[in-house]
C-alpha positions in Angstrom: 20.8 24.8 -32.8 24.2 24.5 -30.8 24.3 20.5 -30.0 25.1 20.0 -26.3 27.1 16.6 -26.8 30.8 17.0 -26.5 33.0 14.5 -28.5 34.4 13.1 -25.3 32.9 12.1 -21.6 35.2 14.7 -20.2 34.1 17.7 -22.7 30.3 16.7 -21.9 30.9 16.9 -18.0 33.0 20.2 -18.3 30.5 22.0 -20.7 28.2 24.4 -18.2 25.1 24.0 -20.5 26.1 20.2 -21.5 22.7 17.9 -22.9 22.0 16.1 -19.1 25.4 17.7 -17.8 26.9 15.4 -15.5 26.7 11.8 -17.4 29.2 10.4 -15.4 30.1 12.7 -12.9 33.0 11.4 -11.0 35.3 12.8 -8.4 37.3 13.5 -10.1 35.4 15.7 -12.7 33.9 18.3 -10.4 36.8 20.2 -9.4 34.2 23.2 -8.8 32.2 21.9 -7.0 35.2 20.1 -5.0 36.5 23.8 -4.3 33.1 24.4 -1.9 33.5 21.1 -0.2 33.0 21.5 3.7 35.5 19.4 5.9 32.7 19.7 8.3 30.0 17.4 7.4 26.1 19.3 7.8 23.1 17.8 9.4 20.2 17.5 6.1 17.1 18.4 6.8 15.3 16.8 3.4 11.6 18.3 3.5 9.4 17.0 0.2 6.0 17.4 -0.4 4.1 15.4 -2.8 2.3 17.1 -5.9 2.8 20.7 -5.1 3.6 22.6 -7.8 6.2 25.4 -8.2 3.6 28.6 -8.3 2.0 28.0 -4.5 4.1 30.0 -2.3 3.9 34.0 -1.6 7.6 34.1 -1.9 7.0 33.4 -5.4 4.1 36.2 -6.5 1.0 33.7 -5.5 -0.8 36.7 -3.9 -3.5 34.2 -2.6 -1.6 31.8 -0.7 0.1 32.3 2.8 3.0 30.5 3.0 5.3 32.7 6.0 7.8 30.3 7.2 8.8 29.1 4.0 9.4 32.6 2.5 11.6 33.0 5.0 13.5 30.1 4.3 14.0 31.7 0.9 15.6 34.7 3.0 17.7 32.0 4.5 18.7 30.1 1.1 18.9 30.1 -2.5 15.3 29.7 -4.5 15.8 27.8 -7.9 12.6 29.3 -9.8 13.2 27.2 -12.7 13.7 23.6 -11.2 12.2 20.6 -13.4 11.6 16.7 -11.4 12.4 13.8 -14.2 9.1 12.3 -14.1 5.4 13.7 -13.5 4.4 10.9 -11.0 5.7 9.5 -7.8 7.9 6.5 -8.2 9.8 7.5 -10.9 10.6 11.0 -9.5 11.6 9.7 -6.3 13.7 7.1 -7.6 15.4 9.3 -9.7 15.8 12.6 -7.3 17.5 10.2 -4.4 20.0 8.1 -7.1 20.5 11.4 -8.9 19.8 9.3 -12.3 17.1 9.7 -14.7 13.7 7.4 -14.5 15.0 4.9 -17.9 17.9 4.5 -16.1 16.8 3.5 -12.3 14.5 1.1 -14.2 11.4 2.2 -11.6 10.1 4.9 -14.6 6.4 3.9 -13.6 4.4 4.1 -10.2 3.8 0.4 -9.6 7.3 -0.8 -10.2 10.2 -1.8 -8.1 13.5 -0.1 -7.4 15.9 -2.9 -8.4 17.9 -3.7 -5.2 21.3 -2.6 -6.8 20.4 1.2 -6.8 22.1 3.3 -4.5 20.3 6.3 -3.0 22.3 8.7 -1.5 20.9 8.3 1.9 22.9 4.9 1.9 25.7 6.8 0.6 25.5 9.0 3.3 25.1 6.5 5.7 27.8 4.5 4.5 29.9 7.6 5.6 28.5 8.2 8.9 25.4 9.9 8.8 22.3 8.4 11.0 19.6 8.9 8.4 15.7 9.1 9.3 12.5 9.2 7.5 8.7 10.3 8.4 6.0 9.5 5.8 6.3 8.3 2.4 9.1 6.8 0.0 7.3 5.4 -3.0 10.5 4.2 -4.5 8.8 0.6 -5.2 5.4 -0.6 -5.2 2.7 -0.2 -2.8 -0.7 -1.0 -4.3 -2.2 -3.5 -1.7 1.3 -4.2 -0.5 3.4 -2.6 1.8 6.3 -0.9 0.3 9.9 -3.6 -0.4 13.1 -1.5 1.2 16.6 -2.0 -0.9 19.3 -0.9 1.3 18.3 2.7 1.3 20.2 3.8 4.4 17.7 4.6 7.0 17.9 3.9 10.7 14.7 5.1 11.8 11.7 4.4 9.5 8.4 5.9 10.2 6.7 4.5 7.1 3.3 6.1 6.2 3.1 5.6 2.2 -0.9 8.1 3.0 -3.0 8.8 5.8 -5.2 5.5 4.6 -5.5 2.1 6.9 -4.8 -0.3 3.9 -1.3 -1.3 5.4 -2.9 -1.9 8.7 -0.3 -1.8 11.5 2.8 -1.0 8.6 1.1 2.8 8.2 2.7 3.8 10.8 0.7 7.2 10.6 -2.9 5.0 10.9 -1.3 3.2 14.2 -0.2 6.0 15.8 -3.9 7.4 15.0 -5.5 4.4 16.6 -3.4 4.4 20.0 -4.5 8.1 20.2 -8.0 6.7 20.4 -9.3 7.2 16.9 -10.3 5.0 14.5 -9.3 6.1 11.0 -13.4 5.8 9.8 -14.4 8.3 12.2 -11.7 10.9 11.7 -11.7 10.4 7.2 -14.7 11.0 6.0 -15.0 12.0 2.1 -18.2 13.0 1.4 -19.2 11.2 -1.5 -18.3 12.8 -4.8 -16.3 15.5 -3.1 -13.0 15.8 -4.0 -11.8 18.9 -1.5 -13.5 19.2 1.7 -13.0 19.8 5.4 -10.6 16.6 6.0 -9.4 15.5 10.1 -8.0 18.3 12.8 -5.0 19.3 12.4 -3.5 17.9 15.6 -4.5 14.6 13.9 -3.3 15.5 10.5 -0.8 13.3 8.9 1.4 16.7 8.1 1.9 17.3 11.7 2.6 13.8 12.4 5.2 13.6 10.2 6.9 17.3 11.3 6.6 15.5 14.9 8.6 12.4 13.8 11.3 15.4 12.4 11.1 17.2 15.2 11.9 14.1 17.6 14.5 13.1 15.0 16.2 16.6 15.3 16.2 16.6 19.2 17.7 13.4 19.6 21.3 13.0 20.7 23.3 12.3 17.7 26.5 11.2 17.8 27.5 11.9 14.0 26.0 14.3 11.6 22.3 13.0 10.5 19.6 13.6 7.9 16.4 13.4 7.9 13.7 12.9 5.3 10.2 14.5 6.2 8.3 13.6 3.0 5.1 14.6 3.7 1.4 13.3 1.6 0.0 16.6 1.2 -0.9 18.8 -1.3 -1.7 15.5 -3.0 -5.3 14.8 -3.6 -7.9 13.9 -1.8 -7.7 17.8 -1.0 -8.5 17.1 3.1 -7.0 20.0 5.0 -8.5 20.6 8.6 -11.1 22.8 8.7 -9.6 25.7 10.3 -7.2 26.0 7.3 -9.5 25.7 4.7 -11.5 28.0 6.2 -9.2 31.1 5.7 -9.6 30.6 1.5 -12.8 32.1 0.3 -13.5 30.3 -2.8 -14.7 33.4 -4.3 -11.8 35.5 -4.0 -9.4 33.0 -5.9 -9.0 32.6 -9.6 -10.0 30.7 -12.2 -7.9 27.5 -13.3 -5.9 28.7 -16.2 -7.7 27.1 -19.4 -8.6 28.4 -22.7 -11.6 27.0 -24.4 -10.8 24.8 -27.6 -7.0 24.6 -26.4 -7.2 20.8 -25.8 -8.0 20.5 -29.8 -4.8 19.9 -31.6 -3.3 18.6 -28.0 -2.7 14.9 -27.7 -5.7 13.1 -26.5 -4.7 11.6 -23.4 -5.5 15.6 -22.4 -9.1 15.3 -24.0 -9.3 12.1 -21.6 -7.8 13.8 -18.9 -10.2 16.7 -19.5 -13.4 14.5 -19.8 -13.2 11.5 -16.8 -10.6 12.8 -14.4 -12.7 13.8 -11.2 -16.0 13.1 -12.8 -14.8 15.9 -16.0 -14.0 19.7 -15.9 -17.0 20.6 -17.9 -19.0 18.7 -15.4 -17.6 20.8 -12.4 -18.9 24.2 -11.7 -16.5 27.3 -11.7 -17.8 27.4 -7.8 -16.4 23.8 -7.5 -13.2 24.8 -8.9 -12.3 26.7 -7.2 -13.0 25.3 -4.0 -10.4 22.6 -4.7 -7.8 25.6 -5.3 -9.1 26.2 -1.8 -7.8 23.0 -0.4 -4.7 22.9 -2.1 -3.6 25.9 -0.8 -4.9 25.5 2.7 -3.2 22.1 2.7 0.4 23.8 1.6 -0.4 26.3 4.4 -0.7 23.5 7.2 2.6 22.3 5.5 3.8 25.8 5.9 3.6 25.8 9.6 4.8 22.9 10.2 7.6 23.8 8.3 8.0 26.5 10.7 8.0 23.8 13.9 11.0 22.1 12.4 12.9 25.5 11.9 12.2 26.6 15.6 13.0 23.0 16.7 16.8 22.6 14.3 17.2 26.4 16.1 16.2 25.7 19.8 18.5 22.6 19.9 21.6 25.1 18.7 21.7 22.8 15.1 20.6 25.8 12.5 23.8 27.0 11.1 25.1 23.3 10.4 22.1 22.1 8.9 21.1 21.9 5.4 17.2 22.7 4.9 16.1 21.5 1.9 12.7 22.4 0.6 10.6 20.6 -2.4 7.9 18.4 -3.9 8.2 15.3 -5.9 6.0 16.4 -8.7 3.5 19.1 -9.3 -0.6 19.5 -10.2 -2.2 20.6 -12.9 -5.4 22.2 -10.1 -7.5 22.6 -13.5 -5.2 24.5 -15.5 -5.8 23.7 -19.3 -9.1 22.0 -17.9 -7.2 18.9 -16.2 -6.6 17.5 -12.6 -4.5 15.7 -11.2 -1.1 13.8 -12.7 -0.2 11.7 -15.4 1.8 11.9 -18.9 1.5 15.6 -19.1 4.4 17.7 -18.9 3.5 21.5 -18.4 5.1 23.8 -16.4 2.7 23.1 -13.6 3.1 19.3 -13.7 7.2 18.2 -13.8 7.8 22.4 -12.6 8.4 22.2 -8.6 9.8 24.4 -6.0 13.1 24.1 -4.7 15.0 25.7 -1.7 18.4 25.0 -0.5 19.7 26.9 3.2 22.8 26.2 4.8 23.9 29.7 6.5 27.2 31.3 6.4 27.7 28.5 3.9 25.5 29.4 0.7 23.9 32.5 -0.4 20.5 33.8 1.1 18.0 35.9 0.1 18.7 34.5 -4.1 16.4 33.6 -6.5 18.1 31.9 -8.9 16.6 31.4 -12.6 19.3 28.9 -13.7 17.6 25.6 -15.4 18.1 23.0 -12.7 16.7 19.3 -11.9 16.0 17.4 -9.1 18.5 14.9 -10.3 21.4 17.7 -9.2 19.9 17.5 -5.4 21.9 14.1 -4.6 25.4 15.1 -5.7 25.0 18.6 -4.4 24.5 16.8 -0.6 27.5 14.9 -1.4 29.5 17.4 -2.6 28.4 19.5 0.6 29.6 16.7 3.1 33.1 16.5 1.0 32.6 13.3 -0.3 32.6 12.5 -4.4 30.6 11.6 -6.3 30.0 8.6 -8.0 30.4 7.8 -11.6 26.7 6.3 -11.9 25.2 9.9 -10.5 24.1 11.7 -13.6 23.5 14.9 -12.3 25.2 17.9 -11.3 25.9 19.9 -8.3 24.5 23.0 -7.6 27.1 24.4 -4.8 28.7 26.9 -7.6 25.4 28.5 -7.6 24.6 28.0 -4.2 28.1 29.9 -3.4 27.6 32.4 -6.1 30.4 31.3 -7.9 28.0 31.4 -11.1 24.5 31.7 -12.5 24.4 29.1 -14.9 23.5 25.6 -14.7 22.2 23.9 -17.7 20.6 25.0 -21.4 17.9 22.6 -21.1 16.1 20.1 -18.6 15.1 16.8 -19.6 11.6 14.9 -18.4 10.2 11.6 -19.4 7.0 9.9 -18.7 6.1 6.5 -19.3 2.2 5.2 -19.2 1.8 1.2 -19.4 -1.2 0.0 -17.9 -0.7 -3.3 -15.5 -2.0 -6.4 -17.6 -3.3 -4.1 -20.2 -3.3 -3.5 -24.1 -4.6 -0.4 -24.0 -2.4 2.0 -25.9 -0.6 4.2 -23.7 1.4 7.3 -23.6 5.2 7.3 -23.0 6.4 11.2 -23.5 9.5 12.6 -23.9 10.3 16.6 -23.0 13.0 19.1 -23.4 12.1 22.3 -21.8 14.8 25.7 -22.5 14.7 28.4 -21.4 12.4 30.0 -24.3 10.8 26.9 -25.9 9.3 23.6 -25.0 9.0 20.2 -27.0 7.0 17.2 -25.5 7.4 14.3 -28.0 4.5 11.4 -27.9 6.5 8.3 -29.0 4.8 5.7 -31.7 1.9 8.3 -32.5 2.4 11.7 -34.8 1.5 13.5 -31.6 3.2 16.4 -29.3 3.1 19.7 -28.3 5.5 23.0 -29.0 5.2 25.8 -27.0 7.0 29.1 -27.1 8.0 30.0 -23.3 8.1 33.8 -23.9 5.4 34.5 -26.1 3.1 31.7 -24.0 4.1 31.1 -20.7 0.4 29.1 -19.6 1.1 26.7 -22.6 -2.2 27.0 -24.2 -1.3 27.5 -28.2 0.1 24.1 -29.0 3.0 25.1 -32.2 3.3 21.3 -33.0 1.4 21.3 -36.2 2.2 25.1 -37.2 4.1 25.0 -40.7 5.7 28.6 -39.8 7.2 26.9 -37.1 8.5 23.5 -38.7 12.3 24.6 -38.7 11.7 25.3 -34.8 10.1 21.7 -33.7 13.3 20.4 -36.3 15.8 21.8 -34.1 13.8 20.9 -30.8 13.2 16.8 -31.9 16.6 17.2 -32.4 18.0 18.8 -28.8 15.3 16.0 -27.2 16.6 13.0 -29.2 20.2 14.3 -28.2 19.1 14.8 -24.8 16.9 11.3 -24.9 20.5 9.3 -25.8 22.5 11.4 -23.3 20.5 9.7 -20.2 21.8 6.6 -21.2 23.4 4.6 -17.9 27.3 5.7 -17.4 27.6 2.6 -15.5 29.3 0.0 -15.9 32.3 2.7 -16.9 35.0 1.6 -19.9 38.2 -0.1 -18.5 40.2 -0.5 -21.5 40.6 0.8 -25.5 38.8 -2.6 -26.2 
């Protein structure tokens, strides 16, 4: 196995394929991307979804899904295919997609934990160079069980805070507020039905996608003195599965597939799967194949609501003459696993379809469009590519990398490996827990459980869906060797760059 770490800071940044690439990116180690920097600064529209996973759009094969207006934002971009978020929950993908640095590092690697105030997301950055920055929806960058969400100085002027469509925060949910001076109390418009996890949810003018895309579109329209960005950060796809009725009913439940699992393949998997698989949404088994599919059914009618109002923004950056200096950014926080190797849901599971999310970057006559790009890419490399974009360097604490030489063309390679880590301590608990560590290439997968003999080893090409766990397989001993080895590597190259050496000693 080549060994991605260089002897020296500078070989590791230079190195395309490098273990994290980008330890301690500073300006002045990314002459490349320096060469794309724009004197003009862009407008940033930032749209992210929460728990949608990379396979739900028609631009991308899913033959079942309508998703028009975001397919033709791939016409008008570059589509990563193989783009990894750091963490498979909320907090610690969030925190680690706007600081560009991995979960461990941020020190928020677990939903229910608190950004520490010295953090810098880029929005501040941004901010701290001009831009007027926005958000609609949610942040989850610190916690917000029973508690309404603590801001560090994250660099927003407008705030529209709406953590999910539920009245918990009272009057801080500014989505439930906005609800209630329309006339509607939140009871009469939510209604689960009991032990129903995808239903019919509220109308669609009322939904808290299209209030968010309103905020965006208010945002967008505004007079703007300096060049802005905007986070839209919408709740759905994430469960309950609610979408209005006239969405969901366009998806016949009959007419989609299965959820991809194999009988027996949760045997030699670790057995926070067999938990997963057993108590998660009352139990797979326990669900019908009829009920199965209707919660496909919702997720996908849910990603089409987000669909069109992705399309509302579009029309709105384009009727206010703002399209060809914007950048539109497209993604999700994390993905779902929708039933697939008989699980629902999130947590310390790292296939494909959980830490594997889409990603779409557009800024016309600026970067390519019409690419799909397979190059191995994180959501840490989102930050430093906006910075790079605006002409502005990047600081030495960012650990990842920007993407503008393949969102100019300039190459097709990016990384040999993506890194993901997921930590599972339970609040006042002594439960044992699951704290996971994965390397994923371009062929092969490792997921290492730390303190147990556990993990999983999957080869990419011979087993795309991840169901024939290699870990224990003695013909393939040499092969989880040289992985433990690339993820331990990887593992001590997300140590913080920060605070940088000043002297010999």
């Amino acid at each position: 196995m080549k060994t991605d770490i260089g002897v020296t800071r500078r070989e590791f940044i230079k190195g395309a394929g490098a273990a994290v690439a980008g330890l301690a990116l500073g300006s002045s180690a990314v002459s490349a991307a320096e060469e794309t920097m724009s004197t003009d600064k862009p407008n940033i529209l930032w749209i992210c979804t929460d728990q949608q996973r990379y396979d739900t759009l028609s631009g991308l094969g899913n033959k079942y899904i309508r998703t028009p207006n975001i397919d033709r934002l791939m016409t008008e971009g570059v589509t990563f295919t193989h783009n990894f978020c750091q963490s498979p929950v909320c907090t610690p993908s969030r925190a680690s997609f706007l600081t560009s640095r991995y979960p461990r590092t941020t020190r928020a690697h677990e939903n229910g934990q608190c950004i520490p105030a010295d953090e810098a997301p880029v929005t501040k950055m941004l901010a701290d160079a001009g831009y007027d920055c926005g958000l609609a929806g949610k942040l989850h960058i610190s916690a917000c069980f029973k508690r309404v969400e603590k801001r560090i100085n994250d660099g927003y002027r407008e705030f529209h805070w709406s953590h999910d469509p539920s009245p918990r925060w009272g009057k801080d949910n500014e989505y439930t507020a906005w609800l209630e001076s329309k006339g509607h109390k939140w009871s009469d418009v939510y209604k689960q039905p009991k032990g129903k996890w995808a239903y019919a949810g509220v109308p669609a003018e009322l939904h808290q996608t299209k209030w968010c895309a309103d905020r965006a579109i208010d945002f967008i329209k505004e007079d703007h003195k300096s060049p802005w960005l905007m986070s839209v950060n919408i709740y759905a796809p994430h469960h309950p599965f609610d979408p209005p009725k006239e969405y969901l009913d366009r998806y016949d439940p009959d007419k989609l597939p299965d959820p991809a699992y194999v009988k027996g393949e949760l045997d030699n998997k670790p057995a926070s799967h067999r938990e997963n698989h057993d108590n998660v949404m009352g139990g797979f088994e326990k669900m019908t194949p009829r009920e199965r599919r209707e919660i496909t059914a919702a997720y996908y009618a849910m990603i089409e609501q987000v669909d069109d109002n992705v399309g509302r923004m579009l029309k709105a950056l384009e009727e206010s003459g703002q399209r060809k200096n914007t950048i539109v950014i497209f993604m999700s926080d994390h993905g779902e696993l929708l039933g697939d190797h008989g699980m629902y849901l999130k947590g310390s599971f790292v296939y494909d379809c959980s830490v594997r999310v889409p990603l779409i970057i557009s800024w016309p006559g600026h970067f390519k469009s019409g690419v799909k790009s397979d190059a191995l890419v994180e959501l840490t490399d989102v930050a430093p590519t906006l910075l790079a974009s605006a002409g502005m360097p990047i600081p030495n604490r960012m650990q990842g990398r920007p993407l503008n030489d393949l969102l100019t063309g300039k190459t097709d390679q990016h990384r040999e490996h993506v890194f993901c880590e997921s930590y599972g301590t339970k609040v006042n608990s002594t439960e044992p827990t699951w704290t996971v560590s994965m390397v994923r290439t371009k062929t092969h997968k490792i997921a290492v459980c730390h303190g147990t003999d556990q993990g999983e080893l999957y080869d990419m090409q011979a087993d795309p869906g991840e169901h024939v766990n290699l870990w224990n397989d003695p013909k393939h001993a040499a092969l989880k060797a040289e992985m433990m080895k690339r993820c331990f590597d990887a593992s001590i190259a997300t140590m913080d760059p920060v605070p940088m050496r000043v002297a010999p000693w």
